[in-house]
TORBA-900792 format. One record per residue (C-alpha): x, y, z; chain. Coordinates in nm, 2 decimals. Layout:
<nodes>
<<X; Y; Z>; "A">
...
</nodes>
This chain:
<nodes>
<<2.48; 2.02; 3.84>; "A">
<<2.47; 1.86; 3.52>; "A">
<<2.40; 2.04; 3.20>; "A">
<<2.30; 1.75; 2.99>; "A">
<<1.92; 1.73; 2.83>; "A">
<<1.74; 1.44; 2.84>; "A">
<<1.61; 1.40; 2.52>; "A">
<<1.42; 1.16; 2.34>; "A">
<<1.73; 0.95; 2.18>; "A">
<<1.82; 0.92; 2.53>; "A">
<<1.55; 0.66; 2.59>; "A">
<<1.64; 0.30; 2.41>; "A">
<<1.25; 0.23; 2.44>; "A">
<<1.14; 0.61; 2.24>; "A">
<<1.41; 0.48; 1.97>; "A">
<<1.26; 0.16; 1.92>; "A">
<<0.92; 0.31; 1.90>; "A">
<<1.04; 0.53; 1.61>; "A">
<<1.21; 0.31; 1.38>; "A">
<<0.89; 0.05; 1.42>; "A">
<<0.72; 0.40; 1.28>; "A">
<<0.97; 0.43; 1.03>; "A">
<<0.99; 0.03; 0.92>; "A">
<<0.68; 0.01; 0.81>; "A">
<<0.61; 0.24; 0.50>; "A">
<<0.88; 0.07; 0.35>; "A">
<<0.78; -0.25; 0.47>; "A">
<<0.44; -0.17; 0.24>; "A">
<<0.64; 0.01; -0.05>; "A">
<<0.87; -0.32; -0.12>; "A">
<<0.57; -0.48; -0.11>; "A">
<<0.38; -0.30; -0.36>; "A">
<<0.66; -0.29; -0.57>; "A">
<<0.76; -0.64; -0.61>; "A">
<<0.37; -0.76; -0.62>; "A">
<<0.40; -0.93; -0.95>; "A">
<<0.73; -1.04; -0.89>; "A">
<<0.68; -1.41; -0.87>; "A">
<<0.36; -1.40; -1.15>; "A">
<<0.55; -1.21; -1.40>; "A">
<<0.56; -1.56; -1.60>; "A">
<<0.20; -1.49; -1.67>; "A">
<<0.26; -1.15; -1.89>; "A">
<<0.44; -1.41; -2.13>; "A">
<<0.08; -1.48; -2.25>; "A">
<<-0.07; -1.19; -2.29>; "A">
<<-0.42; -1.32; -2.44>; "A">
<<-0.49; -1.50; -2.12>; "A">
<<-0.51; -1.18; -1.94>; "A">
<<-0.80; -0.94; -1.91>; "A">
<<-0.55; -0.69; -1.83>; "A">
<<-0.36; -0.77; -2.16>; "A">
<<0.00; -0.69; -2.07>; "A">
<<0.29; -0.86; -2.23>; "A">
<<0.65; -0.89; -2.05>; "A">
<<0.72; -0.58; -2.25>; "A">
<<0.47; -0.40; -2.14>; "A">
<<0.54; -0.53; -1.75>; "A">
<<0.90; -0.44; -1.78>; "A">
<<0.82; -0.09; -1.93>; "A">
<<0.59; -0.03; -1.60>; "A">
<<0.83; -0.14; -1.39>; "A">
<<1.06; 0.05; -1.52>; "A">
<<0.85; 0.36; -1.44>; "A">
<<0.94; 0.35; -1.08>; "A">
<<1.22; 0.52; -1.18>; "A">
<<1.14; 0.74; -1.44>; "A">
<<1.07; 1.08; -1.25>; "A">
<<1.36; 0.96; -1.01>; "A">
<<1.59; 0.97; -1.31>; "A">
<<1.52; 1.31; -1.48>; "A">
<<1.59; 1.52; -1.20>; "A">
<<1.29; 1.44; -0.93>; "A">
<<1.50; 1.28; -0.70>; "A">
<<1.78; 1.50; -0.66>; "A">
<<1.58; 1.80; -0.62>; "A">
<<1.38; 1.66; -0.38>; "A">
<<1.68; 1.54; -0.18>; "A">
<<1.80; 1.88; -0.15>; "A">
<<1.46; 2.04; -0.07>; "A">
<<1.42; 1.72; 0.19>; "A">
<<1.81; 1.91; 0.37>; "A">
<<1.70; 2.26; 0.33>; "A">
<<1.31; 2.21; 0.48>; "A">
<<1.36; 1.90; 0.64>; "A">
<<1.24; 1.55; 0.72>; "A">
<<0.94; 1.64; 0.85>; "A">
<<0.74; 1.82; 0.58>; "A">
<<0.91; 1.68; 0.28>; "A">
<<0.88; 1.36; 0.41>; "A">
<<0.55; 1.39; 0.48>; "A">
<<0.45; 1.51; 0.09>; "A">
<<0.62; 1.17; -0.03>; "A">
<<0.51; 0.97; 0.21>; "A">
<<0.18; 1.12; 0.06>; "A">
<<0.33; 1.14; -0.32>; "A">
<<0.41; 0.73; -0.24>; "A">
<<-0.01; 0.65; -0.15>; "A">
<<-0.11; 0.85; -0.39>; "A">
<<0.07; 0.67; -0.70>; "A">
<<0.02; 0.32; -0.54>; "A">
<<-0.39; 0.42; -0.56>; "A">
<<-0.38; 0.50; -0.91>; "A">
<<-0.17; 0.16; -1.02>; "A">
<<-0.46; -0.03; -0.81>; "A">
<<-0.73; 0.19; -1.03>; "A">
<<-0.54; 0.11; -1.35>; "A">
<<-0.50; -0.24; -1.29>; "A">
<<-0.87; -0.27; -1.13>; "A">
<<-1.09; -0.11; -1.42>; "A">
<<-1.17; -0.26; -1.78>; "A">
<<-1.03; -0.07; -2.03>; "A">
<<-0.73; -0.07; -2.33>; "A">
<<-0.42; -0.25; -2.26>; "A">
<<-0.26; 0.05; -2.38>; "A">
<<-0.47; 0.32; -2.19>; "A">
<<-0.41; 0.08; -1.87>; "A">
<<-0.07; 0.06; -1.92>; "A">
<<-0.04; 0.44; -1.96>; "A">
<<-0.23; 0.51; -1.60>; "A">
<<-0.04; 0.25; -1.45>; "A">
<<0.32; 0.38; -1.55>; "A">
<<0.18; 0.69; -1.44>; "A">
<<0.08; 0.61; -1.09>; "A">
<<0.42; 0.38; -1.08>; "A">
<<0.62; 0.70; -1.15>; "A">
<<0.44; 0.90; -0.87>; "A">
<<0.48; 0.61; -0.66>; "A">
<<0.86; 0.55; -0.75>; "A">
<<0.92; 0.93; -0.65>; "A">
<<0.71; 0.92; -0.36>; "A">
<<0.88; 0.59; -0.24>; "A">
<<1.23; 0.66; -0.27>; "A">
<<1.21; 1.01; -0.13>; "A">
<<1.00; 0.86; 0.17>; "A">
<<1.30; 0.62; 0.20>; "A">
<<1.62; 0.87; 0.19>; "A">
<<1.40; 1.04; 0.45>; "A">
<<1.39; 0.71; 0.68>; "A">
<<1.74; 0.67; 0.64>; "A">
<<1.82; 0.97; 0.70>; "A">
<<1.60; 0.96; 1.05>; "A">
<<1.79; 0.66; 1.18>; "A">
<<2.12; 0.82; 1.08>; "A">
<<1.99; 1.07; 1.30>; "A">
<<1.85; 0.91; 1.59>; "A">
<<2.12; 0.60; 1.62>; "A">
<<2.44; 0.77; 1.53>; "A">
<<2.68; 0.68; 1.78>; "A">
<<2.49; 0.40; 1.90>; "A">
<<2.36; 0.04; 1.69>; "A">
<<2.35; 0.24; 1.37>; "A">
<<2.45; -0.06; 1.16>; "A">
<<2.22; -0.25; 1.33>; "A">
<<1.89; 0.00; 1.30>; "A">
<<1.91; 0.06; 0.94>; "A">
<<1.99; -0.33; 0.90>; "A">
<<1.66; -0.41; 1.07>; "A">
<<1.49; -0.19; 0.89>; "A">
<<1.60; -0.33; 0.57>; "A">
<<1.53; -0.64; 0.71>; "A">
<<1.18; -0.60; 0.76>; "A">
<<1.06; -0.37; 0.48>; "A">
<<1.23; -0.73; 0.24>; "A">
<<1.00; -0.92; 0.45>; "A">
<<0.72; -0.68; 0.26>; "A">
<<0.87; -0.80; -0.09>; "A">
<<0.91; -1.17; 0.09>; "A">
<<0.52; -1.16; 0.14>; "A">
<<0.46; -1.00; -0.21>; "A">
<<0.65; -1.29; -0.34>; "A">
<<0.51; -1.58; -0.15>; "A">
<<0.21; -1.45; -0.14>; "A">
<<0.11; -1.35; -0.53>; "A">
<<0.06; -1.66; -0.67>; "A">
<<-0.21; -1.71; -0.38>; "A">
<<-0.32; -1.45; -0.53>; "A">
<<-0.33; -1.41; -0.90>; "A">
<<-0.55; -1.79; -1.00>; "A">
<<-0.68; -1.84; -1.29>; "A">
<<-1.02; -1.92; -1.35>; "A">
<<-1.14; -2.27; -1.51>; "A">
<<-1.08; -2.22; -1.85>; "A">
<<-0.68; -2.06; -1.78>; "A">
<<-0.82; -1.71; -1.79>; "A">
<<-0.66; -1.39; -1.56>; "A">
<<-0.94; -1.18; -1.51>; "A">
<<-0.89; -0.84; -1.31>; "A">
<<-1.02; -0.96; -0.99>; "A">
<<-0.78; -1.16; -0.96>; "A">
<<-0.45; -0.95; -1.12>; "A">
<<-0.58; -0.68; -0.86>; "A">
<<-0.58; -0.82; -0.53>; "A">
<<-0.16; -0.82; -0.46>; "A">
<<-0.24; -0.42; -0.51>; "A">
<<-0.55; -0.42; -0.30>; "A">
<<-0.33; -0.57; -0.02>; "A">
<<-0.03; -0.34; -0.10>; "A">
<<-0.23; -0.03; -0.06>; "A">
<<-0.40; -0.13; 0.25>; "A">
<<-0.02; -0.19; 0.40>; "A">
<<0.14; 0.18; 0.27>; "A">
<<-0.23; 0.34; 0.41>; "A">
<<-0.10; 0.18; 0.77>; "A">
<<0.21; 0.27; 0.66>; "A">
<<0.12; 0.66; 0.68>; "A">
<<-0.08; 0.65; 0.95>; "A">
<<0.28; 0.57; 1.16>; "A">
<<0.42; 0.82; 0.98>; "A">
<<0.25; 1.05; 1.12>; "A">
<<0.30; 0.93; 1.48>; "A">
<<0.72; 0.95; 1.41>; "A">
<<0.69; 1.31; 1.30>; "A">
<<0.57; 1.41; 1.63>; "A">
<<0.81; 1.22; 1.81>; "A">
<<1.09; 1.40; 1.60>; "A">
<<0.92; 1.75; 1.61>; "A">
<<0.95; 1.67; 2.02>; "A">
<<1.30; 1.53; 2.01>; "A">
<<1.40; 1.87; 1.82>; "A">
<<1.26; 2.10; 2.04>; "A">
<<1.49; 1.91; 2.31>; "A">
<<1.77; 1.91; 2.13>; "A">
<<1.71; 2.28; 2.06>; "A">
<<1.82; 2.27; 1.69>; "A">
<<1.49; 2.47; 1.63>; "A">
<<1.43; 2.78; 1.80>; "A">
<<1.09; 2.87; 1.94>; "A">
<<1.03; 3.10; 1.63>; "A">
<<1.10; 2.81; 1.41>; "A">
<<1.43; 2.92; 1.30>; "A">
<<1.73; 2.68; 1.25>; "A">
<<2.03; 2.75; 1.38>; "A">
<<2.31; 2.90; 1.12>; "A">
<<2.53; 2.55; 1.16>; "A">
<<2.28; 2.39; 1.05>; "A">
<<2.12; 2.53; 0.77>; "A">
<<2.11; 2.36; 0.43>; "A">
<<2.36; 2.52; 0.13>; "A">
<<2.40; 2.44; -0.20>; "A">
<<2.75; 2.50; -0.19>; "A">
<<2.73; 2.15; 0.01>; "A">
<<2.61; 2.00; -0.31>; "A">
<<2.94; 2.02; -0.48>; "A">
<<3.13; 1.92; -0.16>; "A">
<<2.93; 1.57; -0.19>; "A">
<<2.97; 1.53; -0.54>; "A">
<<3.33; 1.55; -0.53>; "A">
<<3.37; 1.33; -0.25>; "A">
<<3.55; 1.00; -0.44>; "A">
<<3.43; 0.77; -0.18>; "A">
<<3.04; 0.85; -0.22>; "A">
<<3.12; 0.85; -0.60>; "A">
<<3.23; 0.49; -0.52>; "A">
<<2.95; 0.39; -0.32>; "A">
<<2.65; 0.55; -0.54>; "A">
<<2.80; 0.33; -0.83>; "A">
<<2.83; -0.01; -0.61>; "A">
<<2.48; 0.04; -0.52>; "A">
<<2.37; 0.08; -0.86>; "A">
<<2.52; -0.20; -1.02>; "A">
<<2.49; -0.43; -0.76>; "A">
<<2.09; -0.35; -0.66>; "A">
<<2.07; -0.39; -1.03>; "A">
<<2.21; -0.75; -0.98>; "A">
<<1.93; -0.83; -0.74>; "A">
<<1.62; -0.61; -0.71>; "A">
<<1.59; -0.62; -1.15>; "A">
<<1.67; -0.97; -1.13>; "A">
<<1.37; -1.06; -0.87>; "A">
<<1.15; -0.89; -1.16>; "A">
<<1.16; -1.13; -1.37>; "A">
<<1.31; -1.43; -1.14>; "A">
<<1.05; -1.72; -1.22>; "A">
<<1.02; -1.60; -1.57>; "A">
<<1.43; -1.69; -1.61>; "A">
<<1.43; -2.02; -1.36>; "A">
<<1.13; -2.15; -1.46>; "A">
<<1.26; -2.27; -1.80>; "A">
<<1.66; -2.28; -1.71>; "A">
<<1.59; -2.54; -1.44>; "A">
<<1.30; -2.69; -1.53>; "A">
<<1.05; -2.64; -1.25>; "A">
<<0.70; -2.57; -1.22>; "A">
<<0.56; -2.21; -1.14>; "A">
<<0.49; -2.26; -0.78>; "A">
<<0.85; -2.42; -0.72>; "A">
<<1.04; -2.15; -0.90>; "A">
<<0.80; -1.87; -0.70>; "A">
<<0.86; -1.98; -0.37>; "A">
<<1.24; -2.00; -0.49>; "A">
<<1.28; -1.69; -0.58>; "A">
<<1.08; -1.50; -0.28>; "A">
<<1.34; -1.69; -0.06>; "A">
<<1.55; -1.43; -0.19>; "A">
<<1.36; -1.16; 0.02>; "A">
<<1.39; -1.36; 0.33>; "A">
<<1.75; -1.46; 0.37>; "A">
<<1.78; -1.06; 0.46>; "A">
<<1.52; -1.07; 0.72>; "A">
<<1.77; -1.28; 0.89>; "A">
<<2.08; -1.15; 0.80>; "A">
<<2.13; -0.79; 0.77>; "A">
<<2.03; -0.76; 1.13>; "A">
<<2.32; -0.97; 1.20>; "A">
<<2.55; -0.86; 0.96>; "A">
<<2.46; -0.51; 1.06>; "A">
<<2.59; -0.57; 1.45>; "A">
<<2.90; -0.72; 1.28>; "A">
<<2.95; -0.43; 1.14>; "A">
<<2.90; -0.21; 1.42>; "A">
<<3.12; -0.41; 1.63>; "A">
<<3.38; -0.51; 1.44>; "A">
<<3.39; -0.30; 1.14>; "A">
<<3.52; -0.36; 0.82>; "A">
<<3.26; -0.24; 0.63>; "A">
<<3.44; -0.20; 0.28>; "A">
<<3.55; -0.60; 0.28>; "A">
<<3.19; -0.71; 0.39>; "A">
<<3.08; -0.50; 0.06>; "A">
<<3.33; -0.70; -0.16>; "A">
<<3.25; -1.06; -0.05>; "A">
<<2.87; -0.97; -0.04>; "A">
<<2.98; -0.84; -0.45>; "A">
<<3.17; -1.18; -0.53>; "A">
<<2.87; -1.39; -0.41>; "A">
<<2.55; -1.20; -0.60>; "A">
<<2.83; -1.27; -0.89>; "A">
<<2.85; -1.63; -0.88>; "A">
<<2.51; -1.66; -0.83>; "A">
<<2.47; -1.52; -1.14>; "A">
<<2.72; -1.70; -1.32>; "A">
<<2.55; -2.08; -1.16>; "A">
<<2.18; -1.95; -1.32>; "A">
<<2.35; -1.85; -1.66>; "A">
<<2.58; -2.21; -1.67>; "A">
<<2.52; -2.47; -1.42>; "A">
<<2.32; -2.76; -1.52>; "A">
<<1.95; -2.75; -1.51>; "A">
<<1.88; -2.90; -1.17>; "A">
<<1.69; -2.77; -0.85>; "A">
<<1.99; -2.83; -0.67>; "A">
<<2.22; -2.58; -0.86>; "A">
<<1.90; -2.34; -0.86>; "A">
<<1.88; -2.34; -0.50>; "A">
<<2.24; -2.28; -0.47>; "A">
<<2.22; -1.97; -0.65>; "A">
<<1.96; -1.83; -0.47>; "A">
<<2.06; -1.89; -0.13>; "A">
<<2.45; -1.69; -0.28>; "A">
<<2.20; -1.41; -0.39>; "A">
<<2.01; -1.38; -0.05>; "A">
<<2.34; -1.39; 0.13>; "A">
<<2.47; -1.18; -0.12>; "A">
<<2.19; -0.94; -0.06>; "A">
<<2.25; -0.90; 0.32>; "A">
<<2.58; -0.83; 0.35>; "A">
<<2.62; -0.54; 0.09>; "A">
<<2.35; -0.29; 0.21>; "A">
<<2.42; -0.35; 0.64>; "A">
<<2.79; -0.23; 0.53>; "A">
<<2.72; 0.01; 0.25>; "A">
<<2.41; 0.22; 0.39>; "A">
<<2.59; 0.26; 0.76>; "A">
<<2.92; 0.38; 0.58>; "A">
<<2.74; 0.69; 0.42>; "A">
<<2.70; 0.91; 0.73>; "A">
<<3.07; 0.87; 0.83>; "A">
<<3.15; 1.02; 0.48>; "A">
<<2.87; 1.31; 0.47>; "A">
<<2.75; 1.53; 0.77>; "A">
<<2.44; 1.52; 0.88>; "A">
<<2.29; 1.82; 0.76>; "A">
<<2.34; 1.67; 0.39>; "A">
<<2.23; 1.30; 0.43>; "A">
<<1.93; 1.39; 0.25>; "A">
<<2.10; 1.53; -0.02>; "A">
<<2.41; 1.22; -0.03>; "A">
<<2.15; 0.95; 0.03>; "A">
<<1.87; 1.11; -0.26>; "A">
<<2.17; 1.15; -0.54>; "A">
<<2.28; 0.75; -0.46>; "A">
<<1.91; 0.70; -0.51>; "A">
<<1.92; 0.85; -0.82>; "A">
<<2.19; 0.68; -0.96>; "A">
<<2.08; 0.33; -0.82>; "A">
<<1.72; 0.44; -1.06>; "A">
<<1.91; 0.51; -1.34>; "A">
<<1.98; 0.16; -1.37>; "A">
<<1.65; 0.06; -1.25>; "A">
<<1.46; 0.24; -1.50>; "A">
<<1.68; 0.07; -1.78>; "A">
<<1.76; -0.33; -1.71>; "A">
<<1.40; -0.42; -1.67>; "A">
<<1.34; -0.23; -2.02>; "A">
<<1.64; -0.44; -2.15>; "A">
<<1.54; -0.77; -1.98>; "A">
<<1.18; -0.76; -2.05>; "A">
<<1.32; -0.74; -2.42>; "A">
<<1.55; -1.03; -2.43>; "A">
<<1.24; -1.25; -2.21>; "A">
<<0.98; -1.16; -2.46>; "A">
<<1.21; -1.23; -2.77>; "A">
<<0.94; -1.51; -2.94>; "A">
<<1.19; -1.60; -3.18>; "A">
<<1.44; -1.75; -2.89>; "A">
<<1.39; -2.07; -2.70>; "A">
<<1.30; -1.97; -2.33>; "A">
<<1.58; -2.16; -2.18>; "A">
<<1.81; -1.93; -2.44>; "A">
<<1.62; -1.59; -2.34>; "A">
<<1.69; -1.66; -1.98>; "A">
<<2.04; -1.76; -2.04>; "A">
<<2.06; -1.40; -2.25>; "A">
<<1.90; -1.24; -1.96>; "A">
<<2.14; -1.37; -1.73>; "A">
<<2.47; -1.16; -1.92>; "A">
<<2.32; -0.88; -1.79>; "A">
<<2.33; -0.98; -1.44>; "A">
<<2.68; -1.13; -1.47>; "A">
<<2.82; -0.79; -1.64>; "A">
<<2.66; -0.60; -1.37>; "A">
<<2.81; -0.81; -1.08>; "A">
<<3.17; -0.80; -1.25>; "A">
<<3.15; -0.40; -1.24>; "A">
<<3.00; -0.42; -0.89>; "A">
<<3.32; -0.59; -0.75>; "A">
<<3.57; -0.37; -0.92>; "A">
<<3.41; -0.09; -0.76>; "A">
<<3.40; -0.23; -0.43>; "A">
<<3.77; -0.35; -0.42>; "A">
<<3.84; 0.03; -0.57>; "A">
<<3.62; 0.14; -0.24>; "A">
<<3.85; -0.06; -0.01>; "A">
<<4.19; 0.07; -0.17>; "A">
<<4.07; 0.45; -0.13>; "A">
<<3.93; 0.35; 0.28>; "A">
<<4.34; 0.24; 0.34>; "A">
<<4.46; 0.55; 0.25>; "A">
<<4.18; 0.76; 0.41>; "A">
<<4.17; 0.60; 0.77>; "A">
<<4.05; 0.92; 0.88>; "A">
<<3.70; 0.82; 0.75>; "A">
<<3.72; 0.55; 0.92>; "A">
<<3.50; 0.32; 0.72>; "A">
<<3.66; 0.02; 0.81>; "A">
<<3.61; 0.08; 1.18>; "A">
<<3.32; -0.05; 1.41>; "A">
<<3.05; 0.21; 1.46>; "A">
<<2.97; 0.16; 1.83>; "A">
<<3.14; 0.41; 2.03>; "A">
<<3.32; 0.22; 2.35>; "A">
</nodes>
């Protein structure tokens, strides 16, 4: 008689019915963070606006998404998210990420001082930013769980896939959105209504939360990792002597650092994208926003497909170099091609490809480096390096793009350095990350993830 247990995992259909749990909080969180993505031309003109925000003052709120990520939040809750668990940490972010995207719609939604707005919004954007990325190392972390050993690659790349579709819709959908009344006037009824629509998405969002805990409190029990008393078993108890063991691993060193600097390239770039190709290639605001959201959907497509390229035929570490070369030159063809659509289009379509391939090699390469019992911990410290440089480029490139004393097409040309520094540093790492993979083929990063 067989002694196997049928378990949850075991059942393709019970798999697929908890990652479509687990894709949609995100899918709401990239929306609500990249809702002024493709308007942030308007903060240039800060009189127009009821609001009253500047780009300064959208960059420093952007920037709070990170903030309490930075100074410790994020790491601490990574840990706490390994010792107690998916299931109620999760759950408080998950929580932590409504509650801060309510308060930005409050802020944003009620007449008052630019500065007192601006205060409550960064405020709710921290809580959010917190909330958000711990709800996200907890996703992760759950596929990692409940695909490992099977289309792991493939999971997490659809679910990256479709929570970009969320900052796809932000983007095509905001300047739908945000109109302006007869007289060129932004009132707050109409700066409001991409964070109406974002909150209603993570409140959905939560609600299938729920549902996956209850699947994975089931799939547990099976599994018997928990005993009837609630106690874990001694293997798999959290320590934070495993805190050091991750931090001196060289290749998650590696990988925490090509994530920063090449999200940086992308994600802070998307920020201020029409504000920089408006006036280097000449187009109108509708033009440059639908060119830019592009960006989000090119990894609907791909990652998916990239991510099943990876689990079948490996090479994970080389997909994460040419993805790094490609976000690079679209870089350097916005900083110094001529001003045409053409060249603009180009470079957007390198930084959606670009965009695809890193993350299906880079996030499936984690768990083969880390066990599992510290993915929380690994994937929250990545996090919180990837936020470090989140919290500081938009401050830095809100500066340069709100610089009245430049000519726009010069600000966006300064902007661009950034991105093209970022992208150099990204490929040395990644090239750096292939070198150490050859001499470790034990971790066997370069080989497919499905198991024949």
């Amino acid at each position: 008689m067989s002694n196997v247990v049928k378990t949850l995992k075991d059942s393709k259909i019970a798999c697929w019915i908890a990652l479509a749990c687990l894709v949609v909080p995100m899918f709401g969180s990239y929306y609500f963070d990249d809702m002024f993505s493709t308007v942030s031309q308007i903060f240039q003109e800060p009189g127009n606006l009821e609001l009253g925000w500047d780009s300064a003052n959208f960059g420093l709120y952007a920037g709070g998404y990170s903030f309490l990520c930075v100074f410790g939040g994020l790491i601490i809750c990574g840990i706490l998210l390994d010792k107690y668990g998916v299931r109620i940490v999760g759950s408080i972010f998950v929580g932590l990420m409504l509650l801060g995207s309510a308060i930005v719609t409050v802020a944003i939604s009620t007449k008052m001082a630019p500065a007192t707005s601006l205060s409550i919004a960064y405020i709710g954007c921290m809580i959010f930013g917190l909330g958000s990325e711990i709800a996200g190392v907890a996703v992760t972390r759950s596929i990692a769980k409940w695909f490992k050993g099977k289309s792991m690659a493939f999971a997490m790349g659809l679910q990256l896939s479709i929570a970009r579709l969320g900052t796809g819709l932000a983007m095509l959908i905001a300047p739908y959105l945000v109109v302006a009344n007869a007289e060129g006037y932004y009132p707050l009824s109409a700066t409001n209504r991409p964070a109406l629509v974002g909150l209603s998405l993570i409140f959905i969002g939560t609600i299938l939360w729920a549902i996956f805990i209850a699947m994975d409190a089931k799939y547990d029990h099976q599994l018997g990792v928990v005993s009837q008393r609630g106690e874990q078993k001694e293997e798999d108890k959290f320590k934070f002597s495993d805190i050091i063991a991750v931090i001196k691993n060289p290749r998650f060193i590696m990988i925490a650092l090509l994530c920063v600097f090449f999200y940086c390239c992308v994600i802070s770039f998307k920020k201020f994208g029409t504000t920089i190709m408006i006036p280097r290639f000449g187009m109108d605001a509708e033009a440059a926003a639908t060119m830019v959201a592009s960006i989000a959907f090119f990894p609907v497509i791909f990652t998916p497909l990239f991510g099943a390229l990876v689990d079948k035929v490996g090479k994970a570490t080389s997909w994460m170099i040419l993805g790094s070369v490609i976000v690079f030159l679209a870089h350097i063809i916005i900083g110094f091609a001529p001003a045409s659509d053409a060249w603009g289009y180009l470079s957007i379509c390198f930084l959606g490809i670009g965009y695809s391939l890193v993350p299906s090699a880079m996030w499936p390469s984690v768990p083969k480096i880390i066990p599992e019992k510290n993915l929380g911990t690994a994937y929250s410290m990545i996090y919180f390096i990837q936020n470090l440089g989140m919290l500081t480029v938009p401050i830095f490139a809100g500066r340069i793009l709100g610089n009245e004393e430049l000519d726009k097409v010069v600000r966006s040309v300064h902007a661009e350095y950034i991105f093209i520094g970022l992208g150099v540093v990204a490929i040395s790492v990644s090239l750096l990350l292939k070198i150490s993979a050859k001499k470790n083929p034990q971790l066997a990063l370069d080989e497919p993830n499905l198991k024949k």
